[in-house]
N, C-alpha and C positions, 0 to 999 in steps of 0.2 A: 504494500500500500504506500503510495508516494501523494506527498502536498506539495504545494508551491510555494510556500513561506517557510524558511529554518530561520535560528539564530543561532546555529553551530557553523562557526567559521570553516572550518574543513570542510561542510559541504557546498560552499559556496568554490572549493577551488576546480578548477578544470578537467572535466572527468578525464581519464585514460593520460591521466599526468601532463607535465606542460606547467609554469611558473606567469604569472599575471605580472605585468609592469608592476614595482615598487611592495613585490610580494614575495616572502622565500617561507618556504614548506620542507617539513622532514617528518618523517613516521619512521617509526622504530619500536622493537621490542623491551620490555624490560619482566621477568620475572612470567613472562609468557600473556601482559597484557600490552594490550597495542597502546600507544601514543602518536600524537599527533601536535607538531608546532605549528603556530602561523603567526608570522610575523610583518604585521601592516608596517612599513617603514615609512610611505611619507603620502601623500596627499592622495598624489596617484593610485597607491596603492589602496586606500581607503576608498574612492572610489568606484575602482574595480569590482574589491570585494563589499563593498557596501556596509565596513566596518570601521570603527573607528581605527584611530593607528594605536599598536600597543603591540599587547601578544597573546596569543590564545590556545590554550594547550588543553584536547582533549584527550580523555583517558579509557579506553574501551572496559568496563567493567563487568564483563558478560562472564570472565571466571567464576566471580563472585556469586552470581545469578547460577552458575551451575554448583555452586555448593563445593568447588575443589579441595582439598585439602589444603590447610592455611592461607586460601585465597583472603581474609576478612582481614586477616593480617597483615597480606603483603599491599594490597590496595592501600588500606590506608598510610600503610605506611610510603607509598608512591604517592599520594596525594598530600601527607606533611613535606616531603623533599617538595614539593613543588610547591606546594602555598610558599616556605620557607624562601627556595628563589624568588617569585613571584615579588615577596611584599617587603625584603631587605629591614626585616625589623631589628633595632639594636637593644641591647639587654635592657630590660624594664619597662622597653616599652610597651605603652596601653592599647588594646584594641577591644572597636563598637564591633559583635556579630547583629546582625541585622537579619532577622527571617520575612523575609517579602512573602506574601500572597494570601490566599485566605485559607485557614485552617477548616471550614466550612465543606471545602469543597474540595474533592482528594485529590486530582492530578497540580491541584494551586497549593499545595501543604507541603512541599521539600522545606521549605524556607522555615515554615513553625518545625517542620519532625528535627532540622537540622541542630535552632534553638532547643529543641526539650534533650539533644545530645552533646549540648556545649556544657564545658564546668565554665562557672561566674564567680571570678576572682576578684574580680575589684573591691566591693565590701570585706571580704575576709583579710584581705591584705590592708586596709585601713585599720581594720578591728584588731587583726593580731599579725603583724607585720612579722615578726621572729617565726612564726610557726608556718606561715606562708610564704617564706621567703625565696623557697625556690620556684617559685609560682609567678605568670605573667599576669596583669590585672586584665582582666575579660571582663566586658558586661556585654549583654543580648538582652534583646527583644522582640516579640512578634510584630511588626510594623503595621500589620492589617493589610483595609484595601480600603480605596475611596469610599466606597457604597457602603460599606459599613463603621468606619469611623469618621466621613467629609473633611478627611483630612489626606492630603497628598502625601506621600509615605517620604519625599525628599525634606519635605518643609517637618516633617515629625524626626528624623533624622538629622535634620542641622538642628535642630534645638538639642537634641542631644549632646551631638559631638561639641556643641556651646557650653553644654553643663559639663560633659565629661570629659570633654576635648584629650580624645582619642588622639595616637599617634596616627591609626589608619583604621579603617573601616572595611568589616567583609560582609559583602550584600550575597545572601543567598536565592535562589530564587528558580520558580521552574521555569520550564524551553518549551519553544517547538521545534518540530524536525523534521525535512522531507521523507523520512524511512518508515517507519516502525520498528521496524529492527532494534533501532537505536532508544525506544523509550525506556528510559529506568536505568539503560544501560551503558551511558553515556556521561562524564562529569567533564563540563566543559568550567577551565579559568581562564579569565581574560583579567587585565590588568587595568581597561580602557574604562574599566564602571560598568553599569546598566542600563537600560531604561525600562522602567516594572512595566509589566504587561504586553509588554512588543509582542511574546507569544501568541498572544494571542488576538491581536489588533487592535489591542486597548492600550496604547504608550501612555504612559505620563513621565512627569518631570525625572531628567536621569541623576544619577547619583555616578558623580564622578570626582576627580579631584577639582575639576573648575568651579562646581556646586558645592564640594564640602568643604576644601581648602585643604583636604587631606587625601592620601593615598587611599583611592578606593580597589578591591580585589572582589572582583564578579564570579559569584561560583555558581553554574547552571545545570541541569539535568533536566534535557525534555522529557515530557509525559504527554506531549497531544501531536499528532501528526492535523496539518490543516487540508479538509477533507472538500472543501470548496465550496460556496452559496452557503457561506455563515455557518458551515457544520463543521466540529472537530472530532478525532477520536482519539480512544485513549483504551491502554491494555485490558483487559475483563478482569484481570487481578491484580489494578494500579494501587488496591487499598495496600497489600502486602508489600509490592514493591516500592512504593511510596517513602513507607516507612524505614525499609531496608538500606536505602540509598541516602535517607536520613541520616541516619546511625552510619552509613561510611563517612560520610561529609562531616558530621559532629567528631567522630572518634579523629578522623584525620585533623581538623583544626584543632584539637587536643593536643594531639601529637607534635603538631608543629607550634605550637604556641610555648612551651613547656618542656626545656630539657628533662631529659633522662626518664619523664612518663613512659610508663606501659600499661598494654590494653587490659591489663587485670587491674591497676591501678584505677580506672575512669571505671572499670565497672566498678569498684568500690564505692567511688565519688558520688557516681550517679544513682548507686543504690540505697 
């Protein structure tokens, strides 16, 4: 099943290979999961691929979906090495996780499943600095959606990053996708920000560094393929998968946020 709207940069590049003016691309293995870089370099290149310039690395996570043996593990821990590049934080620094979408509505819930798998260290480290001191300060929250809070999720976010003033900011948030193939089992980062809703032809205001005045890291995973004349689809068991891609994205910003953590550690946290 194919649509005509993604927002996963690899599939806007040129089928049967082939590099776009002001565009370079490499796919490669690591631990038996595919990756995938794109790197918009300059104006040109952004208009080619119709994205902003940065860099966007998607991570095929279908091992995981087949249950391999220590697949939960090696993901995330490929998704901390890459937030870790990505977002060049130096020791102590602060970061806002941001869950975009509506928790109401399953394939629009990466963003809340991702928050209910983040630890929130900022309080604790105020409250008892000695005992959290090898901890980075993290705070999150569900941002909503227009329709049900009448508030734009960027303007709810700079008031934040005002009070909390974050070193950098990671917006999570669901996709769409030309495939199917690719729902659930896709984690795209881009470095460029967001704009919530693009999936699904509802943009509003984007969250990027120009908006926040901070380093924004866009972390996506489609769940709707666009099916054309206003209709979307989405897997028949997006509720499970949903939540599963949640918990990689959580455990991964864990990981990467947080020397020397492990995944028996956060499940301690979290339980």
């Amino acid at each position: 099943m194919y649509g005509n709207r993604t927002d996963l940069a690899s599939e806007e590049l040129p089928q049967g290979g082939g590099e776009l003016p002001g565009v370079k691309s490499r796919t490669y293995d690591r631990d038996g999961f595919s990756i995938t870089e794109v790197e918009v370099l300059d104006e040109q290149g952004a208009s080619k691929l119709c994205k902003p310039i940065g860099t966007y690395i998607t991570v095929d996570t279908d091992r995981f979906f087949r249950r391999e043996e220590n697949a939960f593990e090696m993901v995330t821990g490929i998704l901390a090495d890459l937030i870790r590049r990505l977002m060049h934080l130096n020791a102590g620094d602060s970061v806002l996780v941001a869950g975009l979408g509506n928790r109401a509505i399953t394939p629009d819930s990466v963003g809340p499943e991702a928050v209910a798998c983040t630890l929130v260290t900022r309080h604790l480290k105020e409250q008892m600095p000695e005992d959290f001191s090898a901890f980075r300060p993290i705070c999150a929250f569900e941002a909503g959606v227009m329709g049900t809070t009448g508030l734009e999720s960027a303007d709810l976010i700079r008031s934040l990053c005002a009070t909390a003033q974050p070193k950098a900011v990671v917006a999570v948030d669901a996709l769409a996708s030309r495939s199917s193939d690719k729902l659930c089992r896709t984690v795209q980062l881009a470095d460029s920000g967001i704009v919530p809703g693009s999936g699904v032809g509802n943009s509003r205001s984007e969250l990027s560094r120009r908006v926040l005045g901070v380093p924004v890291l866009a972390i996506g995973v489609p769940t709707v393929v666009d099916a054309g004349e206003g209709l979307i689809t989405t897997p028949r068991d997006i509720d499970k998968n949903v939540k599963d891609v949640g918990r990689v994205i959580g455990y991964g910003l864990n990981l990467a946020f947080h020397d020397g953590l492990k995944l028996s550690d956060i499940d301690m946290f979290l339980g």
